[in-house]
Backbone and ligand atoms as CSV (ligand in chain L), in Angstrom:
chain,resi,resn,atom,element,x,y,z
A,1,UNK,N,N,-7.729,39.442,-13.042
A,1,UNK,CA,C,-7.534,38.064,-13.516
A,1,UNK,C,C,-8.799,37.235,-13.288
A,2,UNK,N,N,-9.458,37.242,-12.119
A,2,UNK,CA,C,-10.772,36.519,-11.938
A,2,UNK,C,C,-11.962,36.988,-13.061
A,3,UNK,N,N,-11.317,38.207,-13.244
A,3,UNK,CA,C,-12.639,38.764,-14.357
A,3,UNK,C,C,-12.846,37.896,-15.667
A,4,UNK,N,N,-11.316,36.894,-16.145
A,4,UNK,CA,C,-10.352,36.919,-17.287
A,4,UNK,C,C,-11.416,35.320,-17.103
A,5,UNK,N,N,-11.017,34.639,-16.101
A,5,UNK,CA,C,-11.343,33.401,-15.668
A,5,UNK,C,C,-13.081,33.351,-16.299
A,6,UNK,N,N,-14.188,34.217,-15.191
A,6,UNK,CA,C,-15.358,34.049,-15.342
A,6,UNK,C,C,-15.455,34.154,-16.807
A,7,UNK,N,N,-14.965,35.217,-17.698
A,7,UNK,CA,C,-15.544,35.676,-19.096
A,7,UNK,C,C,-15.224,34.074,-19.497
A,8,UNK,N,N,-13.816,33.330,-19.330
A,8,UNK,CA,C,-13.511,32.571,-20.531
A,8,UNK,C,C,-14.589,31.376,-19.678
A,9,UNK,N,N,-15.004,31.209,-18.504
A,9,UNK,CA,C,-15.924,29.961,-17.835
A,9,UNK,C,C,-17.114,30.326,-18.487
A,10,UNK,N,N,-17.796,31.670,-18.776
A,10,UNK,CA,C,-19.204,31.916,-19.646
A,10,UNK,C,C,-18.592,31.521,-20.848
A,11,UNK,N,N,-17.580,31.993,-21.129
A,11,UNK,CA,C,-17.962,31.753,-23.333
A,11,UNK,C,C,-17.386,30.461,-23.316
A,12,UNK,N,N,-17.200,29.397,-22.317
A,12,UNK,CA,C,-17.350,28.024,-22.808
A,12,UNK,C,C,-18.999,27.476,-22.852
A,13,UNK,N,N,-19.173,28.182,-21.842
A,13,UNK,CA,C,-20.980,28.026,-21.898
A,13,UNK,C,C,-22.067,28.506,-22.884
A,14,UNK,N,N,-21.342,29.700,-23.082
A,14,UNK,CA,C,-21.971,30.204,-23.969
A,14,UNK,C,C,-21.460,30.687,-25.702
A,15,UNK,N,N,-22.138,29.148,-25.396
A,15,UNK,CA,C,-21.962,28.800,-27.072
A,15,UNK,C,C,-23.494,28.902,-28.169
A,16,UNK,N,N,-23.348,28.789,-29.264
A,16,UNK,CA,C,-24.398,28.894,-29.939
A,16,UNK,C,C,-24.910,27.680,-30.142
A,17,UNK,N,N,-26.171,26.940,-30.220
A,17,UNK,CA,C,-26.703,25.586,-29.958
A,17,UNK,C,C,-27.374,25.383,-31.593
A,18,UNK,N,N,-26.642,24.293,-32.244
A,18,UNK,CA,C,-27.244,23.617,-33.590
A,18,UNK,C,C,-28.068,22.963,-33.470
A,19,UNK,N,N,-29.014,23.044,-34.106
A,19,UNK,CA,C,-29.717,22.182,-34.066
A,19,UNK,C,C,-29.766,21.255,-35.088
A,20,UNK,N,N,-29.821,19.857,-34.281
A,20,UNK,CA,C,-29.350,18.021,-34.640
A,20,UNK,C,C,-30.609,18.084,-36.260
A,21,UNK,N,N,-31.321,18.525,-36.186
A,21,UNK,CA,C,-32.075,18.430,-37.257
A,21,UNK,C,C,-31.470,18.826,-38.271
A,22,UNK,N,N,-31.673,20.226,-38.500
A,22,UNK,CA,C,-31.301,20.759,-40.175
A,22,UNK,C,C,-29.611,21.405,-39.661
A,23,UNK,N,N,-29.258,21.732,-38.359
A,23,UNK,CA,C,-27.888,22.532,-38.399
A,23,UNK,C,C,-27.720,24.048,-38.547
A,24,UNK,N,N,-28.724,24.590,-38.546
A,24,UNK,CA,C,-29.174,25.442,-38.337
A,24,UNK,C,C,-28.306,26.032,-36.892
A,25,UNK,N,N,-28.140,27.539,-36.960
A,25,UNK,CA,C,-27.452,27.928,-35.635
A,25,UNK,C,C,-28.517,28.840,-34.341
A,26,UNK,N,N,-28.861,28.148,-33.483
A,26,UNK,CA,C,-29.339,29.197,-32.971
A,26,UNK,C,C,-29.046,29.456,-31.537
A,27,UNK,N,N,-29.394,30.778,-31.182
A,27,UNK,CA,C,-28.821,31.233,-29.935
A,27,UNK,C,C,-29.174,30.509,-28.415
A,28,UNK,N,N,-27.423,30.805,-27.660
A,28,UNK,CA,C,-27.561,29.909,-26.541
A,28,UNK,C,C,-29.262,30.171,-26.098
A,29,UNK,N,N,-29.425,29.114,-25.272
A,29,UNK,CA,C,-30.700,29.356,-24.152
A,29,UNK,C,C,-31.821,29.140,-25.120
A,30,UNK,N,N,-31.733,29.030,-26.341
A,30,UNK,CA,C,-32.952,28.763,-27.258
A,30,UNK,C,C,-33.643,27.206,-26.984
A,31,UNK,N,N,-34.880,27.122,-26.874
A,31,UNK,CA,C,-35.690,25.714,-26.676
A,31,UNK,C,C,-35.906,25.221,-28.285
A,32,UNK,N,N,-36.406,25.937,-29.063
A,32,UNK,CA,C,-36.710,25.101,-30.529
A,32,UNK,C,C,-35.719,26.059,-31.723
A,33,UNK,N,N,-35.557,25.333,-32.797
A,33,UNK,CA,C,-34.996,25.696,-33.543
A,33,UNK,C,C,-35.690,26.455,-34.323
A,34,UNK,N,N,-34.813,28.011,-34.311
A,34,UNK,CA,C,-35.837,28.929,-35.029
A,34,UNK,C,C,-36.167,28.810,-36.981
A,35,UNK,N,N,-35.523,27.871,-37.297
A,35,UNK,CA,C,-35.063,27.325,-38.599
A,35,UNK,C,C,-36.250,26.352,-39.020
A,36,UNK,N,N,-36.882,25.377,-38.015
A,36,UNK,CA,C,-37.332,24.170,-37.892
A,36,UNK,C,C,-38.182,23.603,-36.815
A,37,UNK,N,N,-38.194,24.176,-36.419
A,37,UNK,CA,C,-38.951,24.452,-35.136
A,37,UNK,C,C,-38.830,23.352,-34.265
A,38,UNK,N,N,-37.616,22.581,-34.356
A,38,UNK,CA,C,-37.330,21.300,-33.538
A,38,UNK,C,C,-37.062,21.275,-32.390
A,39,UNK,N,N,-37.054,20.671,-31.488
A,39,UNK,CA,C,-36.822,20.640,-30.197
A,39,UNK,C,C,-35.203,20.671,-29.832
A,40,UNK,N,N,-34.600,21.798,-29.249
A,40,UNK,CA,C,-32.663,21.785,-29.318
A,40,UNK,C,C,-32.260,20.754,-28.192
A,41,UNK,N,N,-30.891,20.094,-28.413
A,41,UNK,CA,C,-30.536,20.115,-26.827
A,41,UNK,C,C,-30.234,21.253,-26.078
A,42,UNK,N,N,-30.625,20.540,-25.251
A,42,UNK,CA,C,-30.389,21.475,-23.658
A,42,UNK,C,C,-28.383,21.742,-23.691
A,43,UNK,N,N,-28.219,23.011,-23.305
A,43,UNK,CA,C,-26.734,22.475,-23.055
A,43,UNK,C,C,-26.481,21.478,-21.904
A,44,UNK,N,N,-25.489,20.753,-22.123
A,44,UNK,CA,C,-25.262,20.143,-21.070
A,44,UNK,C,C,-25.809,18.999,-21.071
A,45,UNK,N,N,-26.930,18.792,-21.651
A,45,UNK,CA,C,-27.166,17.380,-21.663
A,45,UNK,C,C,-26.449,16.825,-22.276
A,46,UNK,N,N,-26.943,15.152,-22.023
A,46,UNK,CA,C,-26.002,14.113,-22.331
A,46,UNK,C,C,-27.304,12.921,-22.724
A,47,UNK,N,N,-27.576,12.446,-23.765
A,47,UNK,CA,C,-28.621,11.196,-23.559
A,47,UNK,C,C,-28.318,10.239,-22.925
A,48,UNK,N,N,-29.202,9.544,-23.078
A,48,UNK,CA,C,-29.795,8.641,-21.344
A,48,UNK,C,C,-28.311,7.581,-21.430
A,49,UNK,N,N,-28.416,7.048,-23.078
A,49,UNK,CA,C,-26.643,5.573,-22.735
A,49,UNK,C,C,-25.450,6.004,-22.028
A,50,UNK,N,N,-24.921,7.737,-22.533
A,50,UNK,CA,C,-24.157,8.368,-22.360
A,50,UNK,C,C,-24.205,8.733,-21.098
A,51,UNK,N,N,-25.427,8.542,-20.302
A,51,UNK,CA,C,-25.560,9.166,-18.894
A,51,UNK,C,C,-25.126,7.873,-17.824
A,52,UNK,N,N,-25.916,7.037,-18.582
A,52,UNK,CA,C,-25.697,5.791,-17.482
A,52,UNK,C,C,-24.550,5.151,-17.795
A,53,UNK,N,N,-23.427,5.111,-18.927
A,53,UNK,CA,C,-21.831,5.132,-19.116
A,53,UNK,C,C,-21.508,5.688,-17.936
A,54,UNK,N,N,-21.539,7.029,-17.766
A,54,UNK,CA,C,-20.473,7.470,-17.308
A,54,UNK,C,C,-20.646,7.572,-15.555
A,55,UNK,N,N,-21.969,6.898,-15.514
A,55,UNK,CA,C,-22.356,6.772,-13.431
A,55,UNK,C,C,-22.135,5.211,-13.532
A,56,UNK,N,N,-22.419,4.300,-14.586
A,56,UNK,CA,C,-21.355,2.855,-13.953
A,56,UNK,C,C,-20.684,3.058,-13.917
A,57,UNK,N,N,-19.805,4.366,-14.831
A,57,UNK,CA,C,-18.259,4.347,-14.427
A,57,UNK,C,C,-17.722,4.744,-13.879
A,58,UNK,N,N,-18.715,5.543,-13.059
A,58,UNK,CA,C,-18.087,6.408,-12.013
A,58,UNK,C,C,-17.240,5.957,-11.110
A,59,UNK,N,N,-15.881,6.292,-10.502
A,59,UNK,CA,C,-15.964,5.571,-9.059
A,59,UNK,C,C,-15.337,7.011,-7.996
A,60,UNK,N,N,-15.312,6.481,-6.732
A,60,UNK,CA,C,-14.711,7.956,-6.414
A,60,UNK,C,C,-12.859,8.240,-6.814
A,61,UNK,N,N,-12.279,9.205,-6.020
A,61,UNK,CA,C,-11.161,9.483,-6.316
A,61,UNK,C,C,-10.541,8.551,-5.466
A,62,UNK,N,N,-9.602,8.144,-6.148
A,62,UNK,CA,C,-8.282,6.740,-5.689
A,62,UNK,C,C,-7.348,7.169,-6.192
A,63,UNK,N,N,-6.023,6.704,-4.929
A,63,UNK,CA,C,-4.680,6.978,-5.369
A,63,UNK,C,C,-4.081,6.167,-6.950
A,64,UNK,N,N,-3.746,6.719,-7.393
A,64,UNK,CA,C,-3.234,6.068,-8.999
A,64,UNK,C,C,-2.676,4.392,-8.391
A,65,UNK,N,N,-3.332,3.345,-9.115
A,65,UNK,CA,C,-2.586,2.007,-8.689
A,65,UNK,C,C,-0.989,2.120,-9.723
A,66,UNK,N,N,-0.511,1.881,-8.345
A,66,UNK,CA,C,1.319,1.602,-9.743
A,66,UNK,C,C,1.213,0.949,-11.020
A,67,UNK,N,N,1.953,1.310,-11.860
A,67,UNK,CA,C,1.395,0.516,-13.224
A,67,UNK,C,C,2.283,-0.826,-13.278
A,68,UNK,N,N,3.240,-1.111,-12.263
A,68,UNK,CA,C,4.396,-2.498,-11.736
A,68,UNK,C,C,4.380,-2.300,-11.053
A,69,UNK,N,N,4.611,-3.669,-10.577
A,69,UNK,CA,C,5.328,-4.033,-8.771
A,69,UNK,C,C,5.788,-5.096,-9.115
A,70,UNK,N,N,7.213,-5.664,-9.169
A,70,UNK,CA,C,7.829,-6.615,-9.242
A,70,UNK,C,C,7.189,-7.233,-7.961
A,71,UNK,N,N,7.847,-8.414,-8.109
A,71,UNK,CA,C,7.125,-9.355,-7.096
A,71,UNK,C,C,5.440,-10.278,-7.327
A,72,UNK,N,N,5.023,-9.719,-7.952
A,72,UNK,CA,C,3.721,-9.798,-7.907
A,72,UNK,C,C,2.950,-9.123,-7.157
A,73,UNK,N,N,2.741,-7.566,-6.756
A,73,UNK,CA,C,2.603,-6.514,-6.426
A,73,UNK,C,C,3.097,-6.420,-4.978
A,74,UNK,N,N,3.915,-7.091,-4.401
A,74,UNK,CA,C,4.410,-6.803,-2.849
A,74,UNK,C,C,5.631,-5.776,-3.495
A,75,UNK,N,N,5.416,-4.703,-2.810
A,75,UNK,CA,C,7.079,-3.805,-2.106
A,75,UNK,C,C,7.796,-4.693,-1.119
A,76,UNK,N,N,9.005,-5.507,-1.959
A,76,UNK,CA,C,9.509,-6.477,-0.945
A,76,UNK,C,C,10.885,-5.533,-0.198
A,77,UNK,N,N,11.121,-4.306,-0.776
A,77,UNK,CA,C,11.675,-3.793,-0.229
A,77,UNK,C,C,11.143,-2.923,1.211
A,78,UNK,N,N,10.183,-2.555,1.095
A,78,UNK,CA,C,9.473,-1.668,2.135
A,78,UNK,C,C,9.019,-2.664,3.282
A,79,UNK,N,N,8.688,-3.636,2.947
A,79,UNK,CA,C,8.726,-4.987,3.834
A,79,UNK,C,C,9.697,-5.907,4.598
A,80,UNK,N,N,11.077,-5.265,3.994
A,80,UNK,CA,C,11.998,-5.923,4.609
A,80,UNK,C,C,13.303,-6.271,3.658
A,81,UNK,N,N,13.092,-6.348,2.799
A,81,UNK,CA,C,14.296,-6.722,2.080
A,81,UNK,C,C,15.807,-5.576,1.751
A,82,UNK,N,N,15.114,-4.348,2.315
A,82,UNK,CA,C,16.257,-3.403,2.519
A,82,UNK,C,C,17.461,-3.657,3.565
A,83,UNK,N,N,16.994,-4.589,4.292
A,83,UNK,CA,C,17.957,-5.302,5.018
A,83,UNK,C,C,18.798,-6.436,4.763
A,84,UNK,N,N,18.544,-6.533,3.224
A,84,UNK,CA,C,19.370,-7.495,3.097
A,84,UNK,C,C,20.963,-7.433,3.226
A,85,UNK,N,N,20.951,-6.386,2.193
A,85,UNK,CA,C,22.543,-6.046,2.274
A,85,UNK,C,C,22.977,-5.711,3.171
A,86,UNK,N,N,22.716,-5.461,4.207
A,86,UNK,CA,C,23.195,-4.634,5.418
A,86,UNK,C,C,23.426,-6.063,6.213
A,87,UNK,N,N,22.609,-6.883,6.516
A,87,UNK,CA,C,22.336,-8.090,7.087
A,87,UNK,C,C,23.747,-8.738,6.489
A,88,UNK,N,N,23.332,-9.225,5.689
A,88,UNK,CA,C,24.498,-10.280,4.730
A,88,UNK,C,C,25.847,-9.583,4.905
A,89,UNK,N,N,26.327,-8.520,4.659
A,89,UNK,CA,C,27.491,-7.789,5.392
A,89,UNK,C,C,27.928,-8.325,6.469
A,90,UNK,N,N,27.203,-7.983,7.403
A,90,UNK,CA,C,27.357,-7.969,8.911
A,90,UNK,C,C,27.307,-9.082,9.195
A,91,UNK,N,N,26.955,-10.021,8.759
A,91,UNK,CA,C,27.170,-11.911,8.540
A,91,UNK,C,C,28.349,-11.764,8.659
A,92,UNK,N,N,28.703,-11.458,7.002
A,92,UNK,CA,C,30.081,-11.923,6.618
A,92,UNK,C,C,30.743,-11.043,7.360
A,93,UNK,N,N,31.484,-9.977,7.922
A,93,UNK,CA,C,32.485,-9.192,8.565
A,93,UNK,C,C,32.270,-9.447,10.200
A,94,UNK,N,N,30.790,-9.448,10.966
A,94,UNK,CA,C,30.855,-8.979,12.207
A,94,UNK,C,C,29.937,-10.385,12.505
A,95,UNK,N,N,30.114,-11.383,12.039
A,95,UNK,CA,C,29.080,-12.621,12.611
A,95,UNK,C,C,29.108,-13.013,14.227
A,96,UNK,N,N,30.475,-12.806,14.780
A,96,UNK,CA,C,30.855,-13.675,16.466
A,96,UNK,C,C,30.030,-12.167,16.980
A,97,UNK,N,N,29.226,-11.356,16.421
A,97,UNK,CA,C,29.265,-10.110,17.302
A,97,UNK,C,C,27.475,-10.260,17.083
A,98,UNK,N,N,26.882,-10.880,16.441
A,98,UNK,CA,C,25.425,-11.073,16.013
A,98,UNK,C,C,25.016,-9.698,15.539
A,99,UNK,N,N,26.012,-9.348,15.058
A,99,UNK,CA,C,25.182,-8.034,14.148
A,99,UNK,C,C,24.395,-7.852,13.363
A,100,UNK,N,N,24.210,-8.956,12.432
A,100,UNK,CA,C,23.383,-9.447,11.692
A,100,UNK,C,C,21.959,-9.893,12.022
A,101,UNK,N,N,22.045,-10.271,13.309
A,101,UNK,CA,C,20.720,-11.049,13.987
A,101,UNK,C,C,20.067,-9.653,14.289
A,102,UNK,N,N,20.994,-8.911,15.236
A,102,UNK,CA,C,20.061,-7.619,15.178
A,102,UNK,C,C,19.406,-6.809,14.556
A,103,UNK,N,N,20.396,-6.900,13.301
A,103,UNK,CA,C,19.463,-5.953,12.290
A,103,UNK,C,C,18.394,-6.736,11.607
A,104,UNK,N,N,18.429,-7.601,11.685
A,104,UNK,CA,C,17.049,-8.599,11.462
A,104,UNK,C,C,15.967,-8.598,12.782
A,105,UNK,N,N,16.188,-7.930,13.856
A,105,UNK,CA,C,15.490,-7.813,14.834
A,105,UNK,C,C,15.323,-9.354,15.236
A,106,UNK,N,N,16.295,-10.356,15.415
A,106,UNK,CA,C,16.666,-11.219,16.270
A,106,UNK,C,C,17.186,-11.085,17.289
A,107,UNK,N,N,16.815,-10.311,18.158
A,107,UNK,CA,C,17.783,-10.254,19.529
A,107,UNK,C,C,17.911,-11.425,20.158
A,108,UNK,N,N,17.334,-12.261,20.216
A,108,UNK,CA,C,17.890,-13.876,21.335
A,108,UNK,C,C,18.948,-14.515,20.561
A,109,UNK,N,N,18.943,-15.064,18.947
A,109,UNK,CA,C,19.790,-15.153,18.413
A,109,UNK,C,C,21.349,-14.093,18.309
A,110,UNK,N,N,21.026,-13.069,18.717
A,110,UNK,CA,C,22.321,-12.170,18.669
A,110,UNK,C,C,23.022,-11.870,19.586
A,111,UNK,N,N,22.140,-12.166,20.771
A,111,UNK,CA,C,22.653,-12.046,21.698
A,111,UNK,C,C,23.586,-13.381,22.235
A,112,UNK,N,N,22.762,-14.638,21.581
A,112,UNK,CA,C,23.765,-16.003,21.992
A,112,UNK,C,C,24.743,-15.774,20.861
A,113,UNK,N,N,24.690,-15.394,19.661
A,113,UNK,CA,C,26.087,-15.456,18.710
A,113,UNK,C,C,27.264,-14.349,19.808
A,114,UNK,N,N,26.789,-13.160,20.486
A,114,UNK,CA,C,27.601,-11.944,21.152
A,114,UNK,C,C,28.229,-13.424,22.685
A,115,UNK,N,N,27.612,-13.824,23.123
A,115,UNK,CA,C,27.559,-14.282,24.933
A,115,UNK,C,C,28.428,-15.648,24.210
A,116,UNK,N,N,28.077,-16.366,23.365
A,116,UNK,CA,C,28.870,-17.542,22.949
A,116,UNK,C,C,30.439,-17.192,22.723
A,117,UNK,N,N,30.648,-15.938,21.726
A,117,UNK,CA,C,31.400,-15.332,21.604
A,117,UNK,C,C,32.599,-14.960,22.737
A,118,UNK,N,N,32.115,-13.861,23.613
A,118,UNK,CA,C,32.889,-13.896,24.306
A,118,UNK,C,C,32.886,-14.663,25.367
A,119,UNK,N,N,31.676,-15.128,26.114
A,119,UNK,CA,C,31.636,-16.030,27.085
A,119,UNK,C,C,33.346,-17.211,27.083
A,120,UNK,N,N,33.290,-17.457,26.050
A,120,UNK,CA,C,34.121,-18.332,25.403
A,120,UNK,C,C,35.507,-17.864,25.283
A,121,UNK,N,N,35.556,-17.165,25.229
A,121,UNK,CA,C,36.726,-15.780,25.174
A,121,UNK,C,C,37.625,-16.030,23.902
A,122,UNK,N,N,36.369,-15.897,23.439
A,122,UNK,CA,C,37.123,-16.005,21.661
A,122,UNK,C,C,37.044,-17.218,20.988
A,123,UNK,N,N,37.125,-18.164,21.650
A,123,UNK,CA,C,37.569,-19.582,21.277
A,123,UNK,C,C,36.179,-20.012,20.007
A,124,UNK,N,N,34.905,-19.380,20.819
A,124,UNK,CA,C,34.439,-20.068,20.009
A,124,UNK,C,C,33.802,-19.543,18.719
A,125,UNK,N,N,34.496,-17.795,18.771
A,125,UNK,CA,C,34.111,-16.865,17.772
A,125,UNK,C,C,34.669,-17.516,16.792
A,126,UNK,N,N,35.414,-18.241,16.749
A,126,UNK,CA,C,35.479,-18.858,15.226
A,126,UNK,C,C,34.297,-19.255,14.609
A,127,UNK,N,N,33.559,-20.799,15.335
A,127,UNK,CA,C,32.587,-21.042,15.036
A,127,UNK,C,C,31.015,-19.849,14.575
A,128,UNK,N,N,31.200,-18.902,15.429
A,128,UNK,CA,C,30.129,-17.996,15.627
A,128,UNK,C,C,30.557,-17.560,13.999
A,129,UNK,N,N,31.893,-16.895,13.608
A,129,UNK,CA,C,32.237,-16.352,12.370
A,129,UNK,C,C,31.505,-17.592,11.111
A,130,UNK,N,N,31.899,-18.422,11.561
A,130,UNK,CA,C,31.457,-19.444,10.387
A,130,UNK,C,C,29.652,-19.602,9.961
A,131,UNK,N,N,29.534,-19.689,11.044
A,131,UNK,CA,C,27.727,-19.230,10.988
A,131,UNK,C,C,27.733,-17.867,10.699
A,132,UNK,N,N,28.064,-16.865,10.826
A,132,UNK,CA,C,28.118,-15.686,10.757
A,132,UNK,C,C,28.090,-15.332,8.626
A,133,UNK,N,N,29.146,-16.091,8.124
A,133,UNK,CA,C,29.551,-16.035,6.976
A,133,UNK,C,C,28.257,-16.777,6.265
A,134,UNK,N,N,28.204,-17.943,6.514
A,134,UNK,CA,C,27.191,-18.647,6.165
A,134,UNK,C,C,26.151,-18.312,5.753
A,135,UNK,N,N,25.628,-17.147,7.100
A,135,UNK,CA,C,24.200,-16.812,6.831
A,135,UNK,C,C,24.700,-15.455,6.054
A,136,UNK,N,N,24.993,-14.944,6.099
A,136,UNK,CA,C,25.497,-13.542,5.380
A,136,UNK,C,C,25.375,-13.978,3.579
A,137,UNK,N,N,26.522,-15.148,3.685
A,137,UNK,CA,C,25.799,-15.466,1.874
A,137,UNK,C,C,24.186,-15.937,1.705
A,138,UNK,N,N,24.025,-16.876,2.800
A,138,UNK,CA,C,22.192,-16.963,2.110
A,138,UNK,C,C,21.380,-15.658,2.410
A,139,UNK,N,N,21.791,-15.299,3.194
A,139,UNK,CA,C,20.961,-13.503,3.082
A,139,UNK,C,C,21.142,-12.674,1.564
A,140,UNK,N,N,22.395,-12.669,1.032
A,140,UNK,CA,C,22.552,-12.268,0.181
A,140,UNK,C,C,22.375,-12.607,-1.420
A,141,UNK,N,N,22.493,-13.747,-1.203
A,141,UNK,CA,C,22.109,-14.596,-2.505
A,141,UNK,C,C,20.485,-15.143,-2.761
A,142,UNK,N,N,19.922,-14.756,-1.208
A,142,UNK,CA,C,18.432,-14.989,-1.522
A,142,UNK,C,C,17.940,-13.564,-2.499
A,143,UNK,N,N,16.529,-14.056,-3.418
A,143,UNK,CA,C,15.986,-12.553,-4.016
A,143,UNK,C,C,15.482,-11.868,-2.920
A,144,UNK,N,N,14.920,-10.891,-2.717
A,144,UNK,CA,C,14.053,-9.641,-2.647
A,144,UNK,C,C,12.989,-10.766,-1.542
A,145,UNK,N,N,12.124,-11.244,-2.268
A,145,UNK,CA,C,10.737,-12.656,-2.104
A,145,UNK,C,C,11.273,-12.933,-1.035
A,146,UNK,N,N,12.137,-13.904,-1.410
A,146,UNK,CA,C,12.645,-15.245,-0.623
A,146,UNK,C,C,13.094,-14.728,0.743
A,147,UNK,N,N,14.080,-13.313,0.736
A,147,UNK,CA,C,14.357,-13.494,2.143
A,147,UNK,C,C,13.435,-12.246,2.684
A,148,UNK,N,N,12.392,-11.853,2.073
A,148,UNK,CA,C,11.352,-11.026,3.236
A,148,UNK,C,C,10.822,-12.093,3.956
A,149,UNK,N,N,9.997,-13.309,3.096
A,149,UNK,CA,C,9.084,-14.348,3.723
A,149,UNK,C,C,10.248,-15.191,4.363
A,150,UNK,N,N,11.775,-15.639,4.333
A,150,UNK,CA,C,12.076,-16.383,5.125
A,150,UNK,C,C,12.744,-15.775,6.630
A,151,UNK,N,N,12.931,-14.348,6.053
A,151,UNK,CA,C,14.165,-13.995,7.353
A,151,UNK,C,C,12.867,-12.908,8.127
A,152,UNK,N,N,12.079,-12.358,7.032
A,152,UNK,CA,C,11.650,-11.123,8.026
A,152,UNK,C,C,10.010,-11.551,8.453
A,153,UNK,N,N,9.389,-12.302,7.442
A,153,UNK,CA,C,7.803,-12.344,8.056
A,153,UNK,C,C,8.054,-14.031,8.129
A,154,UNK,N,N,8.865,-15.237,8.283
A,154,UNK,CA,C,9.543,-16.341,8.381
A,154,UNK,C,C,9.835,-16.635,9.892
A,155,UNK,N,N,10.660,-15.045,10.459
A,155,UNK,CA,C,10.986,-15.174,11.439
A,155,UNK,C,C,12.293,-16.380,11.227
A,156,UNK,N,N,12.871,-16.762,10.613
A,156,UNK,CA,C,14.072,-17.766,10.480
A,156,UNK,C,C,15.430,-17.226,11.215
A,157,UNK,N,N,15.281,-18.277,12.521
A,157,UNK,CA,C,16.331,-17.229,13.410
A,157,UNK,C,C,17.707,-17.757,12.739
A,158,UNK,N,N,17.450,-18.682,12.189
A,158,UNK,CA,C,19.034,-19.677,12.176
A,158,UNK,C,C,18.994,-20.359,10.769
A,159,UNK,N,N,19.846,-19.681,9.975
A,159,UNK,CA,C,20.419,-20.332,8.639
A,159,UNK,C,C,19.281,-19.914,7.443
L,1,ZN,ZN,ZN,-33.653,23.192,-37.238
């Protein structure tokens, strides 16, 4: 198979060279045209516009840029907004328990919604539920944007 490779890597190379003058065919590796006696290209060359095209354009190898990014190119999910739904849930069902604060990596806030909670011995898990619900819908009803920059790089412990 390597044999298969080199033959077909020579007979791309080795091609027969026209010459730009009359068209004339003459053999690879030839310097003038045996037709015309003109000067051939070289294989492989490229003239000078065609040369300096393609080294301004050079650049090195880069990962493909995405061809979208909602947002205006932030991953607002990879940043934080995968927590929304999970967050806003845990608002609305488990608020007197600050479940929500935690998964937002609020622990001081979650821990006073948990200590208010029972400290209180229930009494005041109502209230805690009501904040709990509260924030669970603005978690949820915020976009993608709104609650990375308000809840996760915002830091917005409350509401
Ligand atoms: Zn010629």
């Amino acid at each position: 198979m390597a044999g298969s490779i080199a033959d077909t890597f020579k007979k791309r190379f080795d091609m027969p060279v026209f010459c730009t003058k009359c068209g004339a065919q003459n053999d690879d590796g030839s310097v003038v045209c045996s037709h015309c006696q003109a000067t051939l290209p070289l294989v492989g060359y490229q003239p000078p516009q065609a040369q300096a095209d393609y080294q301004s354009g050079y650049q090195p190898i880069q990962p493909p840029a995405p061809l979208y990014q909602p947002g205006g190119g932030q991953d607002w999910q990879a940043r934080g907004a995968n927590k929304k739904i999970a967050a806003g849930i845990c608002g609305l069902l488990l608020g007197p328990f600050g479940v929500h604060k935690f998964i937002l990596g609020y622990q001081t806030e979650g821990v006073i919604m948990l200590l208010v909670s029972l400290l209180s011995c229930g009494m005041l898990a109502i209230v805690m539920q009501v904040i709990g619900i509260v924030e669970g819908i603005m978690y949820l009803t915020k976009s993608d944007e709104e609650f990375v920059r308000t809840y996760v790089e915002g830091r917005k412990g409350w509401f």
